[in-house]
DRENLO-219840 format. One line per 4 residues: number of its first residue (from 0); their letters; for each residue x, y, z of C-alpha. Coordinates in steps of 0.05 Angstrom, whole numbers, plus 5000, padded with zeros to 4 digits. Layout:
REM residues N
NUM> a> X:Y:Z  ...
END
This chain:
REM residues 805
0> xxxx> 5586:4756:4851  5649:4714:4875  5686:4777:4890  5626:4802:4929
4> xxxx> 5619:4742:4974  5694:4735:4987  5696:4805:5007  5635:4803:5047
8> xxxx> 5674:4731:5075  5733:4771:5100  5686:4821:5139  5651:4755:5175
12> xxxx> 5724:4721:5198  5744:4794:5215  5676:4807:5260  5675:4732:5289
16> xxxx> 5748:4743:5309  5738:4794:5349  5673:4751:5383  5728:4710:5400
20> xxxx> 5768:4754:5437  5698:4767:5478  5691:4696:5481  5764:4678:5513
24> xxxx> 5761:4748:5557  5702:4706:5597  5648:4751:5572  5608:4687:5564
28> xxxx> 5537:4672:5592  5534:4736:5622  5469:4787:5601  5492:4858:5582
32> xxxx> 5489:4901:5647  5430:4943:5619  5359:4971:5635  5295:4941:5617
36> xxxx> 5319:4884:5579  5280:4850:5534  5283:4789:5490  5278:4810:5414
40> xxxx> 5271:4749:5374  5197:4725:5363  5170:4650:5368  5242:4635:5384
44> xxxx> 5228:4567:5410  5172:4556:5342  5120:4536:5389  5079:4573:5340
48> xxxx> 5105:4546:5284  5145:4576:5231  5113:4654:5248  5164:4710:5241
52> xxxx> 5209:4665:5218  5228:4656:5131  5299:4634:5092  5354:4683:5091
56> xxxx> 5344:4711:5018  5402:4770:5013  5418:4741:4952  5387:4719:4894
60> xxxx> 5424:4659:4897  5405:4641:4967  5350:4587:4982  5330:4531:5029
64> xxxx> 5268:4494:5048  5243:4515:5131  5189:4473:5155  5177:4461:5227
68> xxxx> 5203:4383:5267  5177:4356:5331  5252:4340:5343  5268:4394:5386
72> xxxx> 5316:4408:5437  5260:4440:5493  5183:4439:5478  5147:4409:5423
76> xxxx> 5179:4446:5358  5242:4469:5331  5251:4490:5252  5287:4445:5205
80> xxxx> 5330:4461:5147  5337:4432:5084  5354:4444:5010  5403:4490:5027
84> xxxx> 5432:4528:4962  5491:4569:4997  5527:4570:5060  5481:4624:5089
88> xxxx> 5415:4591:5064  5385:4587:5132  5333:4622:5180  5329:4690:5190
92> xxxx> 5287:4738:5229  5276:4813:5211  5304:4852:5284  5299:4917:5233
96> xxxx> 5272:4968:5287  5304:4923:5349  5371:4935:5366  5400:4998:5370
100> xxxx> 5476:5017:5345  5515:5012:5408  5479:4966:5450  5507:4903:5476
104> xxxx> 5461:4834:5466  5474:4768:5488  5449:4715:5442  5436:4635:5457
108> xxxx> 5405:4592:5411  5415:4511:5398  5435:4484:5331  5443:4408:5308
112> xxxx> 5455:4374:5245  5456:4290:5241  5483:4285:5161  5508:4212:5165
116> xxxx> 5555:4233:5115  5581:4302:5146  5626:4323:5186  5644:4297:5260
120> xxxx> 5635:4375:5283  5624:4441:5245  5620:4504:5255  5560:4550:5251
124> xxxx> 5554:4623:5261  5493:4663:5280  5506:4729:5226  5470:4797:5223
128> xxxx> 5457:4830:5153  5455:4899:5152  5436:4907:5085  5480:4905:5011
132> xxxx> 5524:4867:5032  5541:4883:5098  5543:4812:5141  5573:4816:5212
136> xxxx> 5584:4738:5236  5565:4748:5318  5579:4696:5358  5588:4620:5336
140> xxxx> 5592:4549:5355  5627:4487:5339  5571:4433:5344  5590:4353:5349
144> xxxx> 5548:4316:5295  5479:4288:5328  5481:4332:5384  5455:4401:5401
148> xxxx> 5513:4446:5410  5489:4518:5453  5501:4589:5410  5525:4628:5475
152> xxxx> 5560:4699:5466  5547:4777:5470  5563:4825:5408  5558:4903:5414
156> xxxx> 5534:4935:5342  5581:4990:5324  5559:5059:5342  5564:5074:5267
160> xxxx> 5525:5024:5243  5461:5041:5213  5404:4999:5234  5355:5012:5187
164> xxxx> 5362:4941:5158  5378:4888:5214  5365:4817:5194  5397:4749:5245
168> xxxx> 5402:4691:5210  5448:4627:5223  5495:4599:5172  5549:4557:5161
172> xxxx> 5623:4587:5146  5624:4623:5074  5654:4583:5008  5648:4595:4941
176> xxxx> 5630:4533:4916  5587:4502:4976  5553:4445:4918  5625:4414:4909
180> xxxx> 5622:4386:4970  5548:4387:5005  5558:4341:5057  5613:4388:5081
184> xxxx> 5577:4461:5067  5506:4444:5058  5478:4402:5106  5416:4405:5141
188> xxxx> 5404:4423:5213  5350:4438:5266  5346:4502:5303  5315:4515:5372
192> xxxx> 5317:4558:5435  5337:4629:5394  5340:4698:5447  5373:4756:5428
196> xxxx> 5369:4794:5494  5389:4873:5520  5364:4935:5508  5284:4945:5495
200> xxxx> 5268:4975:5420  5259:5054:5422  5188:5064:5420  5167:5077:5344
204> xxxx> 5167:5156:5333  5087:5172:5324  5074:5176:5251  5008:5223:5260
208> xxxx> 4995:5283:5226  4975:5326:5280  4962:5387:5237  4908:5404:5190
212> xxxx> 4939:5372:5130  4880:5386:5074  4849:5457:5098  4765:5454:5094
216> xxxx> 4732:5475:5036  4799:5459:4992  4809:5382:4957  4877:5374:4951
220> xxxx> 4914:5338:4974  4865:5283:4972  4883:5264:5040  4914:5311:5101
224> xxxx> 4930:5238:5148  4984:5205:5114  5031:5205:5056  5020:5180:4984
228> xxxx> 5064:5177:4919  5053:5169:4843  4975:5160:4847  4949:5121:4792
232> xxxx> 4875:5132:4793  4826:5069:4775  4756:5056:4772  4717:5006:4785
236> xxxx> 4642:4998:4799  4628:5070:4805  4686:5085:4854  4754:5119:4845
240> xxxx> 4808:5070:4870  4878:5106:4887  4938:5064:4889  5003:5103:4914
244> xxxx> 5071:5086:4929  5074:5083:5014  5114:5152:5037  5089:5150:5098
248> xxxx> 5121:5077:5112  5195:5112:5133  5158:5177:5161  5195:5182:5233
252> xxxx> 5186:5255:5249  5228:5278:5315  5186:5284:5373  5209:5348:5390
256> xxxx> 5225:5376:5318  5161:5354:5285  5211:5339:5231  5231:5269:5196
260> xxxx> 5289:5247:5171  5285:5250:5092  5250:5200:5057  5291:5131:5039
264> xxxx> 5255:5094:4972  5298:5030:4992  5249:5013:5056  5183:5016:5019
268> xxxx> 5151:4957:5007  5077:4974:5008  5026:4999:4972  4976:5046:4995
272> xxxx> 4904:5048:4973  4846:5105:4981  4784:5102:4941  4720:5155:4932
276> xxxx> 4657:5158:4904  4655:5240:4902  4735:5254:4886  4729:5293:4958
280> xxxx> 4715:5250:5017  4767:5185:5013  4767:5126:5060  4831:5097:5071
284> xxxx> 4842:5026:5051  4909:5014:5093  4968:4983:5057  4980:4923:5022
288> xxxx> 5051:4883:5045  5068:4872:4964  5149:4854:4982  5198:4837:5035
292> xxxx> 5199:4779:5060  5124:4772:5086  5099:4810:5032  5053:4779:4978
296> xxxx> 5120:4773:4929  5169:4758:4969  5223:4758:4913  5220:4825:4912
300> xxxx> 5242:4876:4954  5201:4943:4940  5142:4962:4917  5139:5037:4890
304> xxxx> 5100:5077:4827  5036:5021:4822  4997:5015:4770  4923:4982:4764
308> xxxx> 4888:4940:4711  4820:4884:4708  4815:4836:4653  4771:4769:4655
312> xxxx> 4819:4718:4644  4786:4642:4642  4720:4674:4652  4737:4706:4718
316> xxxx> 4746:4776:4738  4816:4791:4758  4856:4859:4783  4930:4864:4769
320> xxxx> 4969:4915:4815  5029:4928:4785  5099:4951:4811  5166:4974:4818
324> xxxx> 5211:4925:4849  5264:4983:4856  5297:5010:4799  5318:4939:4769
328> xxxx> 5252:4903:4751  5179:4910:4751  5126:4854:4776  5049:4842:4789
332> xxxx> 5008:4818:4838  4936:4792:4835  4872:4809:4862  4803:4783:4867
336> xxxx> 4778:4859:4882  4814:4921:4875  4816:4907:4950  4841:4836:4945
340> xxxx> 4855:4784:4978  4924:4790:4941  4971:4731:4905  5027:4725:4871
344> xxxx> 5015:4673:4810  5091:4691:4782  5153:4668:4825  5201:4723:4789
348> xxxx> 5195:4783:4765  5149:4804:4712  5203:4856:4679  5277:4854:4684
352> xxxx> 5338:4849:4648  5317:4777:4612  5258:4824:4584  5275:4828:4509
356> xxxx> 5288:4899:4480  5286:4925:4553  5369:4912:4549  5379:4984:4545
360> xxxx> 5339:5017:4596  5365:5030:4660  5309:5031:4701  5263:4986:4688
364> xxxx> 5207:5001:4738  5144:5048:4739  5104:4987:4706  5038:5028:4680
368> xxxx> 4977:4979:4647  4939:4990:4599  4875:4950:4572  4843:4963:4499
372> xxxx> 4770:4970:4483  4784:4898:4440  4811:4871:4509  4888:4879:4481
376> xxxx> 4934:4886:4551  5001:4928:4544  5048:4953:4588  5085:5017:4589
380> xxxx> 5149:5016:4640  5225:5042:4645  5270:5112:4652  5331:5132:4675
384> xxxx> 5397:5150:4651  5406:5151:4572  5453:5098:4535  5525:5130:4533
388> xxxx> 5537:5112:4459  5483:5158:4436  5516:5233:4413  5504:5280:4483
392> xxxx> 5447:5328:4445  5403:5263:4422  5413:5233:4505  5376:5299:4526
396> xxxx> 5328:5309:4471  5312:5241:4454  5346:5186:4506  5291:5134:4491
400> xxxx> 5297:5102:4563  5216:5089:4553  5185:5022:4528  5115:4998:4512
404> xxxx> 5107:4921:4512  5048:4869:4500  5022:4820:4559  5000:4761:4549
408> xxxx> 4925:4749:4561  4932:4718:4625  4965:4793:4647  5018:4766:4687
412> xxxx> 5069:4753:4627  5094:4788:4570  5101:4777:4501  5147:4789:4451
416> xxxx> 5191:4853:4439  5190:4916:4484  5186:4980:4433  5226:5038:4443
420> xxxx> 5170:5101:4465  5215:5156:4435  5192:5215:4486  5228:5277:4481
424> xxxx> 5270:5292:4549  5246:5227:4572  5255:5214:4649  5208:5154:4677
428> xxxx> 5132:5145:4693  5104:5129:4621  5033:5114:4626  4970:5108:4576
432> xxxx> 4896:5132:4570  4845:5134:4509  4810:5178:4485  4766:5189:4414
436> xxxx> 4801:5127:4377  4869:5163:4397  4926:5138:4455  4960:5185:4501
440> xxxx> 5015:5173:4528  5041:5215:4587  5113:5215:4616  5158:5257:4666
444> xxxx> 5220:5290:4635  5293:5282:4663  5328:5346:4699  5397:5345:4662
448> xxxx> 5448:5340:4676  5516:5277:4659  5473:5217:4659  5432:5262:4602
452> xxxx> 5488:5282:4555  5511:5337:4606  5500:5412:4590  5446:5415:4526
456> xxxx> 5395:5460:4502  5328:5425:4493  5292:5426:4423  5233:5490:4424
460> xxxx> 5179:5472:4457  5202:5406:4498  5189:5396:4568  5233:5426:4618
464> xxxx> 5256:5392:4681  5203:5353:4725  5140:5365:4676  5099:5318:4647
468> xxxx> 5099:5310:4570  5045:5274:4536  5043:5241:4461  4992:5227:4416
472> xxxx> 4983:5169:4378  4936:5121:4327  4973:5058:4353  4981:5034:4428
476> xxxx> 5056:5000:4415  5081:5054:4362  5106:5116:4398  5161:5163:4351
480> xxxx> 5190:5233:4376  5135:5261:4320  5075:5236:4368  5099:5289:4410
484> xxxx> 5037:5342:4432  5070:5381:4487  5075:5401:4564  5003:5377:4603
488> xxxx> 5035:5404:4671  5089:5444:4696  5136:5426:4748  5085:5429:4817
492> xxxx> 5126:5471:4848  5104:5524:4798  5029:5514:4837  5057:5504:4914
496> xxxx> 5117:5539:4918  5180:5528:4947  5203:5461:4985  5152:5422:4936
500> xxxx> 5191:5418:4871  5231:5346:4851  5204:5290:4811  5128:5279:4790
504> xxxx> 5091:5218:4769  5017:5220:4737  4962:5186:4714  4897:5204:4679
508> xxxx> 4828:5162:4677  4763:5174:4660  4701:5176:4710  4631:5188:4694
512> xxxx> 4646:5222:4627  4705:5268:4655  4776:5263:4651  4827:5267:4711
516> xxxx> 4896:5273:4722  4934:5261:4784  4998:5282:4797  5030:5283:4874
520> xxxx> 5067:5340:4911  5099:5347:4987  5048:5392:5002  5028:5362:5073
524> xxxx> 5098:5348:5080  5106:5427:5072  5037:5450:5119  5075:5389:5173
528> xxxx> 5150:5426:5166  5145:5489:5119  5192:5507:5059  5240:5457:5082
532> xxxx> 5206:5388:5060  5237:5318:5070  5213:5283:5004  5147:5264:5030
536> xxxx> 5098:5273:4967  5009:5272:4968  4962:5253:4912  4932:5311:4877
540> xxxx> 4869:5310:4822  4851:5365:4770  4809:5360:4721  4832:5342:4645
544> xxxx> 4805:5381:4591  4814:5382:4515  4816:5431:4454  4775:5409:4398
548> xxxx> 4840:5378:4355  4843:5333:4411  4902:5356:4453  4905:5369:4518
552> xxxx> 4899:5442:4564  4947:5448:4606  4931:5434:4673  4938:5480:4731
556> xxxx> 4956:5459:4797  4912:5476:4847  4889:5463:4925  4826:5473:4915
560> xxxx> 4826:5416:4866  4764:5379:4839  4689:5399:4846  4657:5346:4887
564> xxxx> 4622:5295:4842  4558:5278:4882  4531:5292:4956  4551:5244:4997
568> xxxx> 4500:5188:5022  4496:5181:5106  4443:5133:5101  4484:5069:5101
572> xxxx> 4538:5032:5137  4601:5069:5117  4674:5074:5146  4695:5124:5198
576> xxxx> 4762:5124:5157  4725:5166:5107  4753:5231:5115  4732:5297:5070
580> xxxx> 4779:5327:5120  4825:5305:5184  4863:5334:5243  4902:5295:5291
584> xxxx> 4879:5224:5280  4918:5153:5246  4889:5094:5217  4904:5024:5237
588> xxxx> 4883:4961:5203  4855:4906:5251  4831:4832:5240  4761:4821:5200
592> xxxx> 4731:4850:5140  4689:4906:5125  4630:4931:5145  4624:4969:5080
596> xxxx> 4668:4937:5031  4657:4860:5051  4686:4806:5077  4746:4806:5038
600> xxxx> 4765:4873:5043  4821:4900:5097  4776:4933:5153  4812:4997:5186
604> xxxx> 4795:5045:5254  4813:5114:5263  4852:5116:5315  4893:5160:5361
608> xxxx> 4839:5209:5373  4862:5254:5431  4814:5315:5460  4812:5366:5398
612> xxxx> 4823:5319:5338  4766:5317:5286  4745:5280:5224  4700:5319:5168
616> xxxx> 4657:5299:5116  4639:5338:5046  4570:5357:5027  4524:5302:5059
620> xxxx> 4453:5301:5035  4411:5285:5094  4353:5294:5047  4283:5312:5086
624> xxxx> 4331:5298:5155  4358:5243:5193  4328:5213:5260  4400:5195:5288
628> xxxx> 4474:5181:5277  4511:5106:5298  4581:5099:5314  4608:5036:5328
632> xxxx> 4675:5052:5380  4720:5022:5430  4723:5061:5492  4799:5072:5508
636> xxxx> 4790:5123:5569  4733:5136:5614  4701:5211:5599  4700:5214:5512
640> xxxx> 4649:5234:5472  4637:5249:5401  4605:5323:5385  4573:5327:5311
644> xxxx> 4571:5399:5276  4551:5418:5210  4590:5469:5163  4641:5493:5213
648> xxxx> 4693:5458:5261  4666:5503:5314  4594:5507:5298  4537:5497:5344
652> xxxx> 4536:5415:5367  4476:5389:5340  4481:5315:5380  4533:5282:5428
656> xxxx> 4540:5211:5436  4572:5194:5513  4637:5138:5499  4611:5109:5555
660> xxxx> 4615:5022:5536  4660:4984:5563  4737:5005:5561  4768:4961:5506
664> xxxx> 4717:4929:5474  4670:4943:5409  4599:4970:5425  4543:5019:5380
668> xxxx> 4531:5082:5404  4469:5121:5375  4456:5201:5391  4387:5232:5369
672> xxxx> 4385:5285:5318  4336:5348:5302  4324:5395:5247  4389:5357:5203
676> xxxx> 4370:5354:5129  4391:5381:5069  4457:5393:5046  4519:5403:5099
680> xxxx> 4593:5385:5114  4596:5340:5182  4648:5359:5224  4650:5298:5284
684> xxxx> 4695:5328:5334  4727:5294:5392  4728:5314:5462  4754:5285:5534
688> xxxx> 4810:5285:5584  4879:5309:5563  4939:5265:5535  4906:5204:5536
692> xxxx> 4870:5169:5467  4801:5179:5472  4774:5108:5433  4776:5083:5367
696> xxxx> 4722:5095:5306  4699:5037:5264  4647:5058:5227  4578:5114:5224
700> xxxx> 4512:5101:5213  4458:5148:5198  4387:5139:5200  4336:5170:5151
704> xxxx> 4274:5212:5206  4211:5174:5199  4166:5231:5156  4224:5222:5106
708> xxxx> 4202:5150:5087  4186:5130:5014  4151:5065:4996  4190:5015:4966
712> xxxx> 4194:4937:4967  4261:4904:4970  4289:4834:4964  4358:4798:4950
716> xxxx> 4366:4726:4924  4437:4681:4915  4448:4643:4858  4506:4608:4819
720> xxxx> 4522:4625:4755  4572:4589:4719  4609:4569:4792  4607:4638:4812
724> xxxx> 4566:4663:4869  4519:4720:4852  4477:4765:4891  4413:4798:4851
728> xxxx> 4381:4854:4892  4308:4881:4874  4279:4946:4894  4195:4969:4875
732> xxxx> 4187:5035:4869  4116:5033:4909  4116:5116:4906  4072:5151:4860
736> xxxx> 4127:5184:4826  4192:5163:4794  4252:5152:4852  4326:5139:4841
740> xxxx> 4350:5089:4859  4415:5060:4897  4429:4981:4902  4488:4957:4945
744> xxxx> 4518:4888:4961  4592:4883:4988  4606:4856:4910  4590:4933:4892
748> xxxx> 4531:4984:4879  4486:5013:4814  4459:5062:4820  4394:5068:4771
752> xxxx> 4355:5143:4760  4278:5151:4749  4256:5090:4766  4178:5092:4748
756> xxxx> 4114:5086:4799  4101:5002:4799  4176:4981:4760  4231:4960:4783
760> xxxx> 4307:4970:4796  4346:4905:4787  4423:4887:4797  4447:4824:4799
764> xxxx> 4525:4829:4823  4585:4780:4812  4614:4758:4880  4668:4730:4841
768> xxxx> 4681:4671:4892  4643:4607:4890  4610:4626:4959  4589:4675:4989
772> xxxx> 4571:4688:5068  4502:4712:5098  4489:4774:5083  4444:4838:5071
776> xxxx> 4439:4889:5019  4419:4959:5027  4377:4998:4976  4370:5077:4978
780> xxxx> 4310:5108:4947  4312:5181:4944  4250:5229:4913  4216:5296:4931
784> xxxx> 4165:5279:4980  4125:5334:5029  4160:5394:4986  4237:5372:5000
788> xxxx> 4277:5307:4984  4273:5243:5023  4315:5191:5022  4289:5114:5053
792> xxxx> 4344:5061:5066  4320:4983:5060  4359:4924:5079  4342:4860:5051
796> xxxx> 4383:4800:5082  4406:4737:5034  4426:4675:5049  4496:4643:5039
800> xxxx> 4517:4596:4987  4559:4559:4966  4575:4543:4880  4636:4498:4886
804> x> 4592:4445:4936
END
């Protein structure tokens, strides 16, 4: 570490030298002679606080308290510094995105430190971070001790430089040992006033799919709109949650091109989410900010391969969303839903090299959970390269980079020993299902080559490069080369050809009595570009089956995936992010929760609809036939509607609501409908004047025709439980034959078959808060009335309450 920073010092004096020069040339206090200049920095004068604005944390041993002080040098705020652990423990902003390589800024800023015991002057320097440990010191100032002293220069980043990673922060001049002297290298100061000024950001190359991604009628990918990485499936309430590593997050295809540069792992830091209750039409949770330095961790710097568990610790449901913090370590958030809200209740990671009998592996990442029928938690993480002292034949056959571990009851810590999981051709992505009273534990297998004893000949019947290997076994912790049971799939690019082969990552869970396993593959990335694929990998499900010894078929890739579970349900409030199938749209998350999912849940739009795009539903059941069809929208242009057609893209329109509201703001839109029942996809297709977006899509709405109506009597009631909020929901079946029945709260749904004439489906479902708002619950009744099905929607609205009062 010493070497590093005196290395990375020498760069600094080398960089600030040549400021200098600038400085005494008389380049000072004059802007950059450039168009539409712009300032970069946000909240630069912390009028709003401490927003966009955290503590320089390059390195781990880098730390400082920022809070905000009404001592400033203009307005009412400036930020103060304090606690400072190293000479460049001080605030930094993120201009990632900002400045461009060869563009000139001038920066100002005013700095002031009153240490009765410091200095009479001292130098500062405001210092950009490229990333590793590439610091460029930028312009500087000698302040005089009590008084502001005025940051005042231009710099010009180096045409070479990459700009991927661009983080300002201000320190004072590098020394090794900063604590022998504090008063010297560590004192506090105040910081006010910061522009970086010049050229305006390149606009942000459009990340939308504009192609027909996931082709009608076919399932995978799961979704045709965005990128998604080493899925691990969960369930939860009777819905299929998808957690994925975020691809699309350093998608920047060319305008012209259509094509993106390749994929870089270091700048992912999110996790995206999808979830289903049919395995064919998905609505698109957005991303959760897990790292970086306004992420939910924000000691860690990535987030890739998640993995999902729920345990009641303390006699509360909890979710655990694992991850890998790069190749290094492994950590968890916490949830209080699979869709949050999100904390962090550990300050470090969860897995690294302090982890004991994880010394060996190299990487230890791709955390996978795994929670026993008894409530036991484990953990199943690590790959990479094999251990060097290991003969070559027994580092490709049998390099034991794998390890199973327990966690501690509260899920967030470990205990004891890691155990070696002795998987033959090992490579990363160990993860853990049951099945029968037995374990299975699946893995991906390594490629070869020197970091794998170098030129080998695997054992018969050992996986071959990029497949996924699976073990059986009677104990969760105890995994031996003899577990091994074979190859469950191929390399993908067996199934999809070329431009879609590399690394895999799986999972397998159970839903409704079936097995799945999901796997990814760049197949949008190929429809988008072709044979030629940038690293940008989808989720993909097939179906798991097993021979009657208990192991597993191997599973075929396919696109035309899963069957669809169920018929989808219209009669309800659902999200217009729910796609069976997409062309040409983008999500966005905005502020407020769901109308769907709750309060606490991230609410997304579709947006960037143009004239042409279209969204698509899977098999909706619209029972006996619906009256009409809601959208809540935002106008964006004067002109849009929305066409609805059933079965084909270019079928017959069957209603058309006019986007007439207001431009810009949030209205409900409702078309009529005739002769729409039974069983059809929903293609809503989007129409209006040329290269401009149309509106944005919140959420549908349809509405059950008034023949189609069922008796039923519905009511929902809060109560506390234990400090918890609940929310019991009632429906009567009033009909004179049995109904099913569908109960639904924001806190989840049960659904409950052949409910009799006269009883009564009942539900009564955890909020897991202390309070809950005002609400209303919806219940579904569906029978055979007038010789077809019908299908009656009830609301029944509840009051708030609060448990903790």
């Amino acid at each position: 570490m010493v070497q590093h920073e005196r290395r990375t010092a020498r760069r600094r004096a080398g960089a600030i030298a040549a400021v200098g020069v600038m400085l005494a040339a008389g380049f000072v206090a004059t802007a950059p002679a450039q168009a539409a200049e712009t300032d970069l920095i946000v909240n630069g004068g912390f009028e709003d606080g401490l927003t966009s604005w955290f503590v320089n944390n390059g390195n781990a041993s880098d730390g400082a308290t920022l809070s905000p002080t009404t001592d400033a040098y203009s307005g009412s705020s400036a930020a103060l510094v304090t606690n400072r652990a190293t000479t460049g423990s001080g605030p930094m902003q993120d201009l990632s995105g900002k400045v461009q390589a060869g563009q000139t800024y001038s920066l100002t800023a005013r700095i002031k430190y009153e240490n009765p015991n410091g200095p009479a002057t001292k130098q500062f320097f405001a210092t950009m971070h490229y990333g590793a440990a590439n610091y460029t010191n930028l312009v500087s100032v000698t302040a005089t001790k009590g008084q502001w002293a005025q940051f005042n220069g231009m710099f010009t980043v180096p045409a070479a430089q990459s700009v991927s990673t661009a983080r300002l922060f201000f320190e004072t001049p590098w020394t090794s040992t900063p604590s022998d002297d504090p008063e010297v290298h560590l004192m506090d100061f105040k910081l006010d006033d910061v522009s970086v000024v010049g050229a305006a950001p390149p606009a942000a190359p459009s990340k939308t799919v504009e192609v027909v991604g996931k082709l009608p009628g076919q399932h995978n990918p799961l979704i045709g709109h965005k990128f998604g990485a080493d899925g691990f499936g969960f369930v939860h309430d009777g819905r299929v949650y998808m957690y994925m590593t975020n691809d699309t997050q350093g998608y920047a295809p060319d305008p012209v091109t259509g094509v993106s540069p390749g994929i870089n792992y270091g700048d992912i830091n999110q996790i995206t989410v999808i979830s289903s209750e049919d395995l064919v039409n998905w609505t698109d949770h957005g991303e959760i900010q897990v790292a970086g330095p306004n992420g939910v961790a924000p000691f860690t710097n990535n987030s890739w391969a998640p993995g999902m568990a729920k345990k009641v610790v303390d006699g509360e449901e909890k979710f655990f969303l694992y991850y890998a913090n790069g190749g290094g370590s492994s950590n968890v958030i916490t949830g209080g839903s699979p869709l949050g809200p999100w904390s962090s209740e550990r300050t470090s990671t969860l897995i690294d090299g302090r982890t004991p009998g994880a010394e060996a592996v190299a990487w230890k990442f791709d955390p996978a959970p795994f929670v026993d029928d008894d409530g036991e938690p484990y953990l199943y993480f690590g790959g990479g390269p094999a251990a060097t002292s290991m003969p070559a034949a027994e580092r490709f056959n049998n390099p034991k980079n794998l390890r199973s571990i327990r966690l501690g009851d509260d899920m967030v810590s470990t205990e004891g020993t890691a155990e070696v999981v002795d998987a033959p051709v090992a490579f990363e992505a160990a993860q853990v299902f049951k099945r029968d009273g037995k374990y299975y534990l699946s893995y991906s297998s390594h490629f070869g080559g020197n970091d794998f004893g170098g030129n080998q000949t695997p054992l018969p019947g050992y996986p071959g490069g990029g497949q996924i290997g699976y073990l059986i076994s009677d104990d969760p912790m105890v995994w031996p080369k003899e577990t091994y049971a074979g190859v469950l799939f191929p390399n993908q690019s067996q199934f999809f050809g070329a431009g879609t082969g590399g690394n895999n990552h799986q999972s397998v869970f159970e839903y409704e009595g079936r097995y799945y396993f999901t796997h990814h593959a760049p197949t949008l990335n190929k429809r988008i570009n072709g044979d030629t694929t940038q690293g940008y990998r989808s989720p993909h499900i097939q179906e798991l089956t097993f021979n009657s010894d208990g192991t597993i078929q191997q599973v075929v890739g396919t696109y035309a995936g899963v069957d669809q579970v169920r018929d989808f349900d219209p009669y309800r409030v659902f999200e217009a992010e729910t796609f069976g199938w997409s062309k040409g749209v983008a999500t966005v998350k905005v502020d407020g929760g769901s109308a769907q999912f709750g309060d606490s849940a991230p609410n997304l739009v579709v947006r960037d609809i143009d004239n042409g795009d279209w969204t698509a539903l899977s098999s909706v059941d619209f029972g006996a036939g619906a009256r009409s069809v809601t959208a809540k929208v935002r106008p964006l242009a004067a002109g849009g509607q929305i066409q609805i057609r059933l079965d084909e893209v270019t079928a017959p329109v069957v209603a058309t609501i006019p986007v007439d509201g207001p431009l810009g703001e949030w209205t409900e839109l409702t078309a009529e409908l005739d002769g729409v029942a039974g069983v059809h996809d929903v293609y809503f297709t989007y129409a209006g004047p040329d290269g401009v977006d149309l509106f944005e899509l919140d959420n549908w709405a349809f509405e059950a025709a008034d023949g189609a109506d069922l008796p039923v009597t519905v009511s929902a009631q809060v109560r506390c439980v234990g400090g918890s909020a609940y929310v019991a929901v009632q429906a009567r079946n009033d009909h004179d034959a049995a109904v099913d029945v569908v109960l639904e709260t924001a806190y989840g749904q049960r659904s409950v078959p052949n409910v009799a004439p006269g009883a009564n489906a009942y539900q009564q479902f955890n909020a897991r808060t202390a309070s809950v708002p005002a609400g209303a619950a919806t219940v579904r009744v569906t029978a055979a009335a007038g010789g077809s099905d019908a299908t009656t929607v009830r609301t029944a609205e509840y009051p708030g309450v609060n448990c903790g009062a």
